[in-house]
NUTIMAR-147499 format. One record per residue (C-alpha): residue in one letter; y, z, x. Coordinates in pm, whole numbers, plus 50000, padded with zeros to 5 digits. Each point is the difference from the previous one (the first is absolute). Layout:
aYZX;...
! end
This chain:
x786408110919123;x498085017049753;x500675020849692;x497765027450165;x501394995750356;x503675002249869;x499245028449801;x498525018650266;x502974987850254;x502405018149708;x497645035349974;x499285005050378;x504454997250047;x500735020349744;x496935028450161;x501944997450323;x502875007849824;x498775033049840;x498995004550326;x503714997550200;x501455019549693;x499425033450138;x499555034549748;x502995021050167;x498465035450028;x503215019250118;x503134988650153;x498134991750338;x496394997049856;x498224969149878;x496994990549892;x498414963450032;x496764981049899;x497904973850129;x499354962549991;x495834999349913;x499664976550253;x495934990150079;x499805011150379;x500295040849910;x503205004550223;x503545005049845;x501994968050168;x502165012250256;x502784974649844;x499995020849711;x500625030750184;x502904990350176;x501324986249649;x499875029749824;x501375021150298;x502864975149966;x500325008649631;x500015032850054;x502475003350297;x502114979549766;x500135026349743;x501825022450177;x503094980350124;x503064990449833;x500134962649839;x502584990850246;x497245000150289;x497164974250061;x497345002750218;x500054977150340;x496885012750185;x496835018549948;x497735013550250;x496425009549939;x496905016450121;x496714999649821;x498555036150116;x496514993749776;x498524979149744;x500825008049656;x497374998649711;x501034979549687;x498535023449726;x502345033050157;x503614998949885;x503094997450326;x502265026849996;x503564994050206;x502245021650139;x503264992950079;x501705017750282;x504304990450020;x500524997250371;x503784993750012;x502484983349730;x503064985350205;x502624979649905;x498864967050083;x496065006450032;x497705025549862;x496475009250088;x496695009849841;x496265012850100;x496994988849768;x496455016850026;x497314987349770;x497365022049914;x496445000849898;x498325040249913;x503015012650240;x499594976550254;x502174971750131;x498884969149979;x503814983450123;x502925010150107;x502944976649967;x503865006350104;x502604978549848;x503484990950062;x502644989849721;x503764983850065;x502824998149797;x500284960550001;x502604985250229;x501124970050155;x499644989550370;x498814977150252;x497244972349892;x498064977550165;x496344987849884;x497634972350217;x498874971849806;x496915000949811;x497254971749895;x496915006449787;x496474984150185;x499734986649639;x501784996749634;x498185026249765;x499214969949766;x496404986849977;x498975028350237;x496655019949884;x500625038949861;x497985026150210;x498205005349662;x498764968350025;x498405004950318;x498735033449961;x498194986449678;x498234974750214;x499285030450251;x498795019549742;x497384976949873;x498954985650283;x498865039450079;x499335005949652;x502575029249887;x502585000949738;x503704987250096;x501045010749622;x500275033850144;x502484985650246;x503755010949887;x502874975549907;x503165019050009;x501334980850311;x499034962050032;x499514988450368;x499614961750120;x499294998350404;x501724965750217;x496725005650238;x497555020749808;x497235012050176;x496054991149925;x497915032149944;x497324983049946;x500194984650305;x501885018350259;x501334986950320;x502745005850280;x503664992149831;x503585001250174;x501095039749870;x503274984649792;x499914994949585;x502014989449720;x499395018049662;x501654985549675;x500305031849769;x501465011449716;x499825028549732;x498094988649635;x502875013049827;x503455008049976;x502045032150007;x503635002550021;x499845036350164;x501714991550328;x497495030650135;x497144991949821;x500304963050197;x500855021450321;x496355015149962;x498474971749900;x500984983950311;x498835027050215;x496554998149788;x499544964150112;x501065006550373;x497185018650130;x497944969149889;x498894973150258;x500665022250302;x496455012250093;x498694961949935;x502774986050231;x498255021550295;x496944992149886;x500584960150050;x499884990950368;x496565022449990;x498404980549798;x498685029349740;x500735002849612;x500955036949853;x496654995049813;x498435001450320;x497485033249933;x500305004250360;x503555006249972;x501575034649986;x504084992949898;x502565020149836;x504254995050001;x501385032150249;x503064995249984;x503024977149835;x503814994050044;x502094976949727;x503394991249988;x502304982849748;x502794980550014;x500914984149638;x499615000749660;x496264998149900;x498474983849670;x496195001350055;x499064977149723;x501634974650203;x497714982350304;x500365012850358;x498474993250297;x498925021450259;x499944988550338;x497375020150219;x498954998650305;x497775024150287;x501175000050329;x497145027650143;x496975017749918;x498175024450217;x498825035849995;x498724988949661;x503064996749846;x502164968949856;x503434996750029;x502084979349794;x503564988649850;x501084983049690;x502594985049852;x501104993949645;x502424978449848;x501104983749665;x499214966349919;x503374987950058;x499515014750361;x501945029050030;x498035027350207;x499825029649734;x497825027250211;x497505001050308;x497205019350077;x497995016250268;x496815011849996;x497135014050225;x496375001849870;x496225012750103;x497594969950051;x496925019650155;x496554981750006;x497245023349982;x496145000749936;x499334990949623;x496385012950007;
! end
């Protein structure tokens, strides 16, 4: 690895940092900015983290957050600050509640509800697990997208490296064809944090990754396909153990149906050592249309 590329793995983690840490604007109020990432649309992923953040504000320490749910009302610009508002739905004994809507010029962009329990013990059970591949020797998804990039001649230095991603079954933009709808993702955070919230939203940053492609694989068509209208609608995540993102996980996806132009797909995520830590569902837009 080199000097430059480590450096830039450190400066891109510490911007999405900045960018979790949300300014608190009033005891429900916060205000959130953006990831200056090359395609011109704020990254869903980093929407639902920083709802998480801010949901996470406004309950007691003794909580933690075991699901998220999500919809992505419009696309949100990366030069325009987020604004979120909190709404608290219920605080109960065991669970409490909370409504996030991000904002853009007054206008949602997502809305997200959360649920927080008091920790407890109970009944546990967990399938087995077995990664398609060891994450040694595997290729980084910067890697590839560098060879994409020059084989179409544009810059992959513009390409972020807060999260690093290695694929068991990666898929060949260059040259696209038909694939099974199932993937393995290696991933992992390029930095540490001991803020068990903080790794809470980094974790939900890196879920809504891999969804849309897994939908996209038994098609035959790459999201660089300028034919291809796609966008994340909606997203559901749920955690079940301790979380430290710096650590490798892998997400297990796979897309059991697409039709009316939309993708539907599950993940799962789980700790090296194979203990589930949070799943995910997700639907998505995949629309062709006309690029003329």
């Amino acid at each position: 690895m080199s000097d430059a590329f480590a450096d830039k793995k450190v400066k891109d983690f510490q911007s999405l940092l900045e960018v979790l840490r949300l300014e608190k604007q009033g005891d429900l109020l916060f205000r959130g900015h953006n990831m200056q990432v090359p395609w011109g649309r704020v990254y869903g992923g980093q929407v639902l983290a920083q709802a998480l953040y801010a949901a996470h504000q406004t309950v007691s320490d003794e909580y933690k957050v075991h699901s998220q749910h999500a919809y992505f009302i419009r696309p949100g610009q990366v030069h325009i600050d987020i604004d979120f508002e909190v709404e608290i739905v219920r605080d109960g004994r065991g669970f409490c509640t909370r409504r996030v809507t991000a904002l853009q010029n007054g206008k949602a962009i997502l809305i997200s509800s959360l649920s927080f329990q008091r920790p407890e013990d109970g009944l546990e059970q967990q399938c087995e697990f077995q990664a398609d591949a060891p994450v040694e020797g595997l290729q980084t998804e910067h890697e590839r997208q560098i060879e994409y990039c020059e084989a179409k001649g544009l810059d992959p230095d513009k390409r972020t490296l807060e999260i690093e991603y290695r694929s068991t079954n990666p898929f060949d933009h260059l040259n696209p064809t038909p694939m099974p709808p199932r993937v393995g993702v290696w991933m992992r955070a390029s930095g540490k944090v001991e803020d068990p919230i903080l790794n809470q939203a980094l974790l939900s940053y890196m879920s809504d990754s891999y969804l849309l492609d897994t939908s996209l694989l038994p098609h035959g068509i790459s999201y660089y396909n300028p034919k291809l209208q796609s966008a994340s609608l909606d997203h559901a995540l749920w955690f079940y153990d301790q979380i430290d993102a710096s650590e490798w996980h892998y997400y297990e996806l796979d897309s059991p149906k697409t039709a009316g132009a939309r993708g539907l797909n599950f993940g799962k995520i789980y700790r090296k050592d194979g203990c589930l830590v949070a799943a995910a569902a997700q639907e998505c837009l995949m629309r062709m249309v006309d690029s003329k």
